[in-house]
Structures are given as C-alpha cells and as structure tokens.
N, C-alpha and C positions, 0 to 999 in steps of 0.2 A: 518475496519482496526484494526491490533492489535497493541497497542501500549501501552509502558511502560516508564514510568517518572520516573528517581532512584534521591531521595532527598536526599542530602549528605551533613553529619553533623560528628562534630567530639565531641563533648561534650554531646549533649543534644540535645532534639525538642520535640516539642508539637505539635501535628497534628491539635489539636484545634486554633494555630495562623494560621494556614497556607495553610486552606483547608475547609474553611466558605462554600466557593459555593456548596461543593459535598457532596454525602451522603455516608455514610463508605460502603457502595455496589462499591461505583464508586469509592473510594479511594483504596479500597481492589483490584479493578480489575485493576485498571489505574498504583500506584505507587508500588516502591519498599524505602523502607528509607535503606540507606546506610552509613555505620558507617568506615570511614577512620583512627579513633584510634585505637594504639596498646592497649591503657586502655581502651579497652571494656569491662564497667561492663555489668553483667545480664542484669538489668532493665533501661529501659535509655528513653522509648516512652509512651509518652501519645496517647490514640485513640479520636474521637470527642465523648467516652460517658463516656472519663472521667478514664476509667479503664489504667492501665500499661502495655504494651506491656513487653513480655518477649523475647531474642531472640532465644533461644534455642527450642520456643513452638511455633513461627514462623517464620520460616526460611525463608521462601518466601518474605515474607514482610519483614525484617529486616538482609541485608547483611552485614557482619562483615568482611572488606577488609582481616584482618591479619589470616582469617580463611580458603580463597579461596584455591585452589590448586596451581595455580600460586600464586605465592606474591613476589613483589620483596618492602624491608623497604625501599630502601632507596629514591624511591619515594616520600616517604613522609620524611623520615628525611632529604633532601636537599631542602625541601621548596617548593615545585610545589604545595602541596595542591588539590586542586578538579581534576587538573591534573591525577591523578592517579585512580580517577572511572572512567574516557573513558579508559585507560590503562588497568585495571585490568579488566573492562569488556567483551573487547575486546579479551583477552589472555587467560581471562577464559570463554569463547565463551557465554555469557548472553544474547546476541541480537542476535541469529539467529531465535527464535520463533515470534519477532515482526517485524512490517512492519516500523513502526515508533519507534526510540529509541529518548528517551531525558533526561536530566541533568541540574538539577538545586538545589539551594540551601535551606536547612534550614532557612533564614531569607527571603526566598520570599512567599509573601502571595499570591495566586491564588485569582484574580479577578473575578469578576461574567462573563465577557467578556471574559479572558480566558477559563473560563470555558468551558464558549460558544462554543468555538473552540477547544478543545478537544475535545467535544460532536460530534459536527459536523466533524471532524478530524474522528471519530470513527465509524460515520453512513459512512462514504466516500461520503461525499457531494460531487458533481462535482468542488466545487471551492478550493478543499483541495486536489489535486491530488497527487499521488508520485513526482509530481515535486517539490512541494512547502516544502520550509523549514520557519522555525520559528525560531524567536529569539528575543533577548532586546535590538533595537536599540535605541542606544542616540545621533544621530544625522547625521553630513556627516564626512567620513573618510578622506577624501582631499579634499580641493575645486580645483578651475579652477585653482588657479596658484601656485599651489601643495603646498600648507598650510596644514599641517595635525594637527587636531581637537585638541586640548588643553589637553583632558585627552590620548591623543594617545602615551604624553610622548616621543616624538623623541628624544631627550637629555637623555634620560635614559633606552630607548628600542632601539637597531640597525634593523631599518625596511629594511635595504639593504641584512643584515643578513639572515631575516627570509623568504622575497623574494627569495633568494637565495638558501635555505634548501628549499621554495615550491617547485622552478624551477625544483631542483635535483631530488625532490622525484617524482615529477610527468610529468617529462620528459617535462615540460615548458619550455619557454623563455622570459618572459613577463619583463617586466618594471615596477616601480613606478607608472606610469601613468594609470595602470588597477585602482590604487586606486579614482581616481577623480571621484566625487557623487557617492561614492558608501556609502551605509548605515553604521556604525561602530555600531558592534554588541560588548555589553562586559556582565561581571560576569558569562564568562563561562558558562551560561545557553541559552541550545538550544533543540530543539527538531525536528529532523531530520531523512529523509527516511533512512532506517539501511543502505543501499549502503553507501550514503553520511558520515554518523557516522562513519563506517569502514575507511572511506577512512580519515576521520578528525585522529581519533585517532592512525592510523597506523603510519601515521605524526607526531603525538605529543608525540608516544611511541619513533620515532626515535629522534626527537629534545629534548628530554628529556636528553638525549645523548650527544648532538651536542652543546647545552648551558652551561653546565657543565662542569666547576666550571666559566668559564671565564664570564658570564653572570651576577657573584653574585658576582663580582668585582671591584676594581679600575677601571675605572670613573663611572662603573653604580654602582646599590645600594649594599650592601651588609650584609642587614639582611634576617633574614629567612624568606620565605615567598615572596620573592620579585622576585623569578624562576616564581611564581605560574604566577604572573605580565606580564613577557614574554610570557608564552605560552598563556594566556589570550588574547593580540595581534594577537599573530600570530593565533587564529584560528577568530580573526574579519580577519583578510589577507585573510584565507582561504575561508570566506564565500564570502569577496568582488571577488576575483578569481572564483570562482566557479559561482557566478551571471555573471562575463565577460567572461567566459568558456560558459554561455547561461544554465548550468548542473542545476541549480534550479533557481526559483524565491523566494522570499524573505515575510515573512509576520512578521510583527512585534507580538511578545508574549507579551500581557497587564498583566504582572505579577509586583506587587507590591516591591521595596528594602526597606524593613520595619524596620531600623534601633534598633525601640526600641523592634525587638524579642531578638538580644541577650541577653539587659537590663534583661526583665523578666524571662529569663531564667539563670540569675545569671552569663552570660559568660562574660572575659574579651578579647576581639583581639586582642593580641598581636603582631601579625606581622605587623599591620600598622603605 
C-alpha cells in the first residue's frame, strides 16, 4: 500500500517527539510535515538526527499551505485550523499517488503499536484492507437513549445541522439514530482509503462554507479557533455514517495527545 501521513503544525515540531518508533527511512517515506502558517520561516523542523530541516531544500517533506497553487487564507484566518490540510490537499490534488491518505497533528506522538500498523497497513496484510479506516476513538458517540458523549458538546455544536449538510451532500436521509454505539473519533486525525478522504474533505471544503460566520456566534462560541471544533464533529458524524452506510470498518490509531510537546517547543494555544 502506498501511504502518506501529512503532520500539520503551525509554529514549530520536532520529529524527535513524535516519531520514536520509526527510522528516518520510514519517516521519509511514510510522512509529509505540513505547515498551515502564513509566517513560514526558512527553518522550522528538527530530523531524529538532530540536524534542521530547511523547506526550500525539501519540498517533499515539508509543505508550506500559503505556497500551494491553490490557497484560499481565509481558511485559516476564520479559525478552522487543521481543517484546511484536507482542503488544500484535496484542491491541490496531493492524494492521488497514495492508496491510503492520513492527517494528524504535531503533538501526537506515534506509539510502537501504531507503528505497528502502519507497517502492516504497508505490507497490505489481509487484516488492513481498503475497507478499514483508522482513527482516535475516545469512546461512544450516543448511547441507547440518545445521550451524546460529554465532549461531543451538543450545547455548543448543532448536530441536526451537520447531519443535515451529510444528508445534502451525499444524497442521504438518515436520522440521529445512525449515531447510537457508534465510535466518536476526534483531533481530526485519521488515516484513510484516499476514496474515503476525498469524499471527507469534499464535505468539509463545502461546510467550511455552510458554517460561516453563523457557527462562531451567539449562543455558540465565538473565539477563533472554535470553527476548527465544528468541523472536528462533523467528520466523527462522518465516520459514524459511513460505518452505518457498511462503506468502512473502523480501527482505532494508538497514537499518543502528548500535551507537554507544545511546552517544549516553547508554543502557547491560544484558541482554547
């Protein structure tokens, strides 16, 4: 299988927090790091042997959003955040070389078990098929008597909404009820047959849209940063739909949220 992992950062990263399992062979081949700021300095990446990455000297490895042929800013200046690498890579066509596309963040640290399954993902074991998707599940999206999960946020995210931009976009009709045990995948990282990714992000290029401005409003939140929060939901919706559609099954990705990388990399978050 070919398959490419784009780790997307806006300030800074260190390949050495985040990439212990692999050997720079299988990091060179596997990821791409991906830089969503317009303040793209030169040097911004550490390798695991310690040298600087430059991005100008590897382009492959180190994608600079505001540099792409497509770009649209305001992606990123209305607060979607990580949003805007399935966006931008989708528009500027990145994932038709791979069979598997995935996305995930600079403060996750790859586990020896992830790794695992990349590896295996890569040989195309029989139990890693095109069907199977991956992702960061933290728990169940609704239970039996439609409670949804405590970080799912219904007081602050409109799941009738976002159900309803699924339905349109992909000629559904489905209910709330597809959500009951179904897994709740969040931090926007997943890694995914490129069919499935196309079809995520075609969705989250149009609700990027359809959210706007009214999302970052009176009764819900209105700092920046808190758009990124919506479409974050709506693509767990998309992967619970998509498991009740039968379209994939579901494997959870044992990747680390490693709080104290921002710490050591001197960053502060301010949009939470």
């Amino acid at each position: 299988m070919r398959i490419r992992v784009f780790i997307v950062f806006h300030k800074a990263i260190d390949e050495r927090l985040i990439f212990q399992p692999f050997s720079q062979n299988e990091i060179d081949r596997l990821f791409s790091l991906y830089a969503v700021s317009e303040r793209y300095p030169d040097k911004l990446v550490t390798r695991m042997d310690g040298r600087t990455l430059v991005a100008t000297a590897e382009p492959d490895r180190i994608i600079a959003e505001p540099l792409l042929h497509w770009y649209d800013p305001n992606i990123q200046s209305r607060g979607f955040m990580e949003t805007s690498c399935y966006v931008h890579l989708l528009k500027n066509d990145l994932v038709a070389a791979f069979d598997y596309v995935g996305v995930a963040q600079y403060d996750m640290s790859w586990t020896a078990a992830a790794a695992d399954m990349l590896r295996a993902l890569e040989r195309g074991a029989p139990e890693s098929g095109p069907q199977f998707a991956f992702g960061l599940t933290c728990g169940t999206l609704m239970d039996k008597f439609g409670r949804f999960h405590h970080w799912a946020f219904p007081h602050l995210r409109n799941w009738n909404f976002l159900l309803m931009s699924y339905n349109r976009f992909f000629g559904q009709n489905w209910d709330l009820t597809i959500l009951i045990d179904k897994p709740f995948t969040l931090f926007q990282t997943y890694l995914l047959p490129r069919a499935e990714f196309v079809a995520l992000a075609n969705w989250v290029a149009a609700l990027c849209e359809e959210v706007y401005p009214w999302a970052n409003q009176p009764p819900y939140e209105t700092h920046w940063g808190a758009l990124s929060g919506y479409v974050e939901r709506a693509e767990s919706l998309f992967i619970a739909a998509r498991l009740h559609e039968r379209r994939i099954m579901l494997n959870h990705l044992p990747l680390r949220h490693d709080d104290t990388i921002p710490v050591r990399l001197g960053i502060r978050k301010l949009h939470y």
